[in-house]
C-alpha positions in Angstrom: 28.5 10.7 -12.4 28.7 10.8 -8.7 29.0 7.5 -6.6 25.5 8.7 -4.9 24.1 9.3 -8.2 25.3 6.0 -9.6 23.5 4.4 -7.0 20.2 6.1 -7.6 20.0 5.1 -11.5 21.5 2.0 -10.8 18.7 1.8 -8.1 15.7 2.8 -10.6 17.1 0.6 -13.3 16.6 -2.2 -11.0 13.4 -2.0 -10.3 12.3 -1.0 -13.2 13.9 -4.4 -14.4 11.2 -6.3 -11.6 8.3 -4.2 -12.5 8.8 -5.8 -16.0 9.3 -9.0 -15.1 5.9 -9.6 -13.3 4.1 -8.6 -16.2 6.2 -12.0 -17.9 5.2 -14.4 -15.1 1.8 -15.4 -14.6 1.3 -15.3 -10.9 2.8 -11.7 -10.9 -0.2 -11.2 -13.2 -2.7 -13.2 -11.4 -2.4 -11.5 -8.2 -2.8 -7.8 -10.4 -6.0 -9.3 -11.7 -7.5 -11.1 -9.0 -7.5 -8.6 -5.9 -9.3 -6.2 -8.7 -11.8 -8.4 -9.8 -13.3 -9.6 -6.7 -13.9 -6.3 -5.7 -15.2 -5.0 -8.9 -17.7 -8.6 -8.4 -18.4 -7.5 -4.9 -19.3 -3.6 -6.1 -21.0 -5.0 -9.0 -23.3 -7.2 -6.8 -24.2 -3.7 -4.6 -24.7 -1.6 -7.5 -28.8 -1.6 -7.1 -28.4 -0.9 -3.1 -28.2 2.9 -2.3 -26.4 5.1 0.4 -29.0 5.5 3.3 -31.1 8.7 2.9 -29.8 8.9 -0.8 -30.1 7.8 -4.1 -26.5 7.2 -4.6 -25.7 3.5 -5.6 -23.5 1.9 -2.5 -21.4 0.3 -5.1 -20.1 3.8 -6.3 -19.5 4.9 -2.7 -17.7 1.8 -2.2 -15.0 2.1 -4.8 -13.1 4.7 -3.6 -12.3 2.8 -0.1 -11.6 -0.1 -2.4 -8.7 1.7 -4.0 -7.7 3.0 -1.0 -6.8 -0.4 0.2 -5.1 -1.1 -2.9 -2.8 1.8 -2.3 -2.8 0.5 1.6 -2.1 -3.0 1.3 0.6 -2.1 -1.4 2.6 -0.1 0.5 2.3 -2.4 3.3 2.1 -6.0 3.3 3.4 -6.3 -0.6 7.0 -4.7 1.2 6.8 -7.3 3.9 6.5 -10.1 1.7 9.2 -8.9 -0.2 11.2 -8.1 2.0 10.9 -11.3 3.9 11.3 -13.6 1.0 14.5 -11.9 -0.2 15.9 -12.0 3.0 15.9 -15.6 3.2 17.0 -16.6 -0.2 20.3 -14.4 0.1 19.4 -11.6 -2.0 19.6 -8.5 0.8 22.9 -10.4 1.7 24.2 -9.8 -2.0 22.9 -6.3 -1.8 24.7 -5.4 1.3 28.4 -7.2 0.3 28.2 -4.2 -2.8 29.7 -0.1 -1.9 25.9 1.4 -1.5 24.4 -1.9 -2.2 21.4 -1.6 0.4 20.2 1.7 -0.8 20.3 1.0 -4.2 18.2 -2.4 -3.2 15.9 0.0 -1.5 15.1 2.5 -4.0 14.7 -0.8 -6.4 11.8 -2.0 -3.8 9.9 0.9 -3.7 10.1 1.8 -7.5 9.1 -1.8 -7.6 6.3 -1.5 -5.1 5.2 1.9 -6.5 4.6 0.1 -9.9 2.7 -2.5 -8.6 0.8 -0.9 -6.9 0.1 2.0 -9.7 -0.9 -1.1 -12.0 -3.0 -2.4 -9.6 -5.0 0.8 -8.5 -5.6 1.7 -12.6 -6.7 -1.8 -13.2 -9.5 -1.5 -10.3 -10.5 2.3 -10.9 -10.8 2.2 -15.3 -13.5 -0.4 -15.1 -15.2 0.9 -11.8 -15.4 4.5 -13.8 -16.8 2.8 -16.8 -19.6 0.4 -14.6 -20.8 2.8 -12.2 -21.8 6.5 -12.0 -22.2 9.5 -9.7 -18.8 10.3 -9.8 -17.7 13.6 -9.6 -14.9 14.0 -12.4 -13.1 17.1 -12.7 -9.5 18.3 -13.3 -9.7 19.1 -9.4 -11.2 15.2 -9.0 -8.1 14.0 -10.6 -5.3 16.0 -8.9 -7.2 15.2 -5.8 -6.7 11.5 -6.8 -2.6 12.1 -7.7 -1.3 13.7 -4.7 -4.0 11.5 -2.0 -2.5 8.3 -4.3 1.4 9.4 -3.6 1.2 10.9 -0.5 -0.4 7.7 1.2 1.9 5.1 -1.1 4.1 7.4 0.7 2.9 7.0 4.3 2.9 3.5 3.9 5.5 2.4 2.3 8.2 2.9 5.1 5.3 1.3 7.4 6.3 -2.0 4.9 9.2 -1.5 5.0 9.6 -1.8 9.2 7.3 -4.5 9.1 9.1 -6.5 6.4 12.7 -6.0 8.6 10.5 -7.8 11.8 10.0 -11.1 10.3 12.8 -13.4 9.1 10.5 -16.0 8.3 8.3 -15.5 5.0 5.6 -17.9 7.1 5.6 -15.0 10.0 5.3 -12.4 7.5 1.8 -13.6 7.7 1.3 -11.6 11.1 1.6 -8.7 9.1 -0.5 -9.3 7.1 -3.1 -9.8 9.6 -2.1 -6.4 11.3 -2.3 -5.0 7.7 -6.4 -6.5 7.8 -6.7 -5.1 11.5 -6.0 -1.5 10.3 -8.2 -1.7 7.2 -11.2 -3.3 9.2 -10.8 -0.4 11.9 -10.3 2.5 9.5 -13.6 2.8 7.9 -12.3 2.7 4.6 -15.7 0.6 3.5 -18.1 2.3 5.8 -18.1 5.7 7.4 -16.2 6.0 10.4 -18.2 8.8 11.9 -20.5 5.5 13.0 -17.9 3.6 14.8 -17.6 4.1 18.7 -15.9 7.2 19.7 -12.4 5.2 20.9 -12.9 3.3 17.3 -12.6 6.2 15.8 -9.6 8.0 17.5 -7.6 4.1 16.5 -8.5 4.6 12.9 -7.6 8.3 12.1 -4.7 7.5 14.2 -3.0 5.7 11.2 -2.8 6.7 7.2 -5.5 4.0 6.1 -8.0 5.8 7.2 -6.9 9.5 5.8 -6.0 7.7 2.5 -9.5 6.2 2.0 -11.1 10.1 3.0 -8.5 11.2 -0.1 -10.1 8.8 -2.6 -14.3 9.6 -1.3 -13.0 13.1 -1.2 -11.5 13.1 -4.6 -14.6 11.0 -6.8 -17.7 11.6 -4.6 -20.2 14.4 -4.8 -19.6 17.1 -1.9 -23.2 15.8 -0.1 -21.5 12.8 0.3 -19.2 14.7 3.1 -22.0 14.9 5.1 -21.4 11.1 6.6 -17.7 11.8 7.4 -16.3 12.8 10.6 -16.7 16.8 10.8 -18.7 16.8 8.0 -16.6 17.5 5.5 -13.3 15.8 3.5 -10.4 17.6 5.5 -8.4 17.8 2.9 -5.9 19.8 5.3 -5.8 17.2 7.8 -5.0 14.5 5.2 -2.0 16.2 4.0 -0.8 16.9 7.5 -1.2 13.4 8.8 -0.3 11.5 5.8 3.1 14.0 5.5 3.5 13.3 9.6 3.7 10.0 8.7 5.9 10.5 5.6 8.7 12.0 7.4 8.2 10.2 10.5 8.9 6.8 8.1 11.4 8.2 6.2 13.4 9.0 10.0 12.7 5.3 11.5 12.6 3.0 8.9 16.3 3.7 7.6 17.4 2.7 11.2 15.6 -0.2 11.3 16.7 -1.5 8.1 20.3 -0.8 8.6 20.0 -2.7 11.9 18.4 -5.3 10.0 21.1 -5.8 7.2 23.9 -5.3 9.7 22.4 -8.4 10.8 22.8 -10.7 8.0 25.5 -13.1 7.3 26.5 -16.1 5.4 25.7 -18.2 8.0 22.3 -16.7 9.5 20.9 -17.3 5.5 22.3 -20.4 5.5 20.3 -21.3 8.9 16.9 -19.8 7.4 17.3 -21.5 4.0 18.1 -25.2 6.1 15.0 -24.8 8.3 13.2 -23.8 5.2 14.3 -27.2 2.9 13.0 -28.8 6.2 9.6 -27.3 6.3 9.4 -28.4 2.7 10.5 -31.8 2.8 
């Protein structure tokens, strides 16, 4: 096998090794059952309400933005956390000292990620299929649901990634987080965005939250429901386009970044971070 190809399965095997270790420890487990129950609870709770000028229940419309954030805030902040926290305990350090070492710890993050996050958007969406209705399930419903779920894993995830490379500090990483929240609260993932202000608008289907959320209403609501969308209708051609623009785009900056990032880390510098860190704690 070729040294490219070694790295690749070694790479995969890897992460496949972390994706199976979070289902052993509980706060791995915890944090795949909590984010899904508190918005199942929420949905739940708006089940009786009903889309304006419709019968349909607000709790059904409501799901498919719900596990567009799942796929959002996977790709993005659960990168920067890890990213961050591996960063200061040594690990990318390790990772770079070995021949191909960083992109064999890279395609081990996002097979990690990609897990995660595919556990965490079946946990939310089996239940929310079998408690509310209206839905409209087809073959085309679920291939809709496939490729809107990849490609905006896909957008995102080198969006993560960039992030995660910014912050040295797993206490900073919380600013991405909060920029994470900013993008979801501006991309009308929970409520149309065709009611926003006009410069509101242009912000949110500037980034992939906003397409990736369409993907998912597009994908289990009944065509009527397009009526509320921007152009009245699901653009299913201008999803692909921008959540591909952002793809490659990604795929071109955040290899840089993270190269510039590991070319950064020595012996020393994690030995500075993990000091100031046994000080924070004591």
């Amino acid at each position: 096998m070729s040294r490219a190809g070694e790295t690749v399965r070694s790479g995969f095997a890897r992460g496949g090794i972390e994706l199976r270790h979070t289902f052993t420890t509980s706060m791995d487990v915890w944090n795949y059952l909590l984010p899904a129950a508190i918005l199942t609870v929420v949905m739940i709770f708006m089940r009786d309400s009903t889309v304006e000028g419709t019968s349909f229940s607000l709790g059904s419309v409501t799901m498919p933005g719900a596990l567009g954030v799942t796929i959002a805030f996977g790709g993005l902040s659960t990168l920067v956390q890890v990213l961050t926290i591996e960063r200061e305990d040594g690990t990318l350090l390790r990772a770079k000292a070995i021949p191909n070492g960083m992109v064999g710890y890279l395609i081990g993050k996002i097979v990690l990620v990609s897990g995660m996050t595919a556990v965490g958007f079946t946990i939310l969406l089996v239940p929310g299929l079998m408690l509310f209705d209206g839905f409209a399930l087809g073959l085309g419903s679920w291939l809709t649901l496939a490729w809107v779920a990849v490609l905006g894993l896909a957008a995102t995830l080198p969006i993560g990634a960039i992030l995660g490379s910014l912050f040295a500090n797993p206490r900073n990483a919380g600013l991405g987080m909060l920029v994470v929240m900013g993008l979801v609260a501006v991309s009308g993932v929970f409520y149309p965005l065709a009611s926003y202000p006009e410069w509101l608008r242009w912000i949110g289907q500037s980034f992939p939250i906003y397409w990736t959320g369409l993907g998912m209403r597009s994908a289990l609501l009944p065509d009527e429901l397009a009526m509320v969308e921007i152009g009245q209708s699901w653009r299913h051609l201008e999803t692909v386009g921008v959540l591909a623009a952002w793809t490659v785009a990604g795929m071109i900056v955040a290899p840089a970044v993270l190269r510039r990032m590991a070319r950064r880390e020595s012996g020393s510098s994690v030995a500075a971070r993990r000091e100031r860190a046994l000080r924070r704690i004591t």
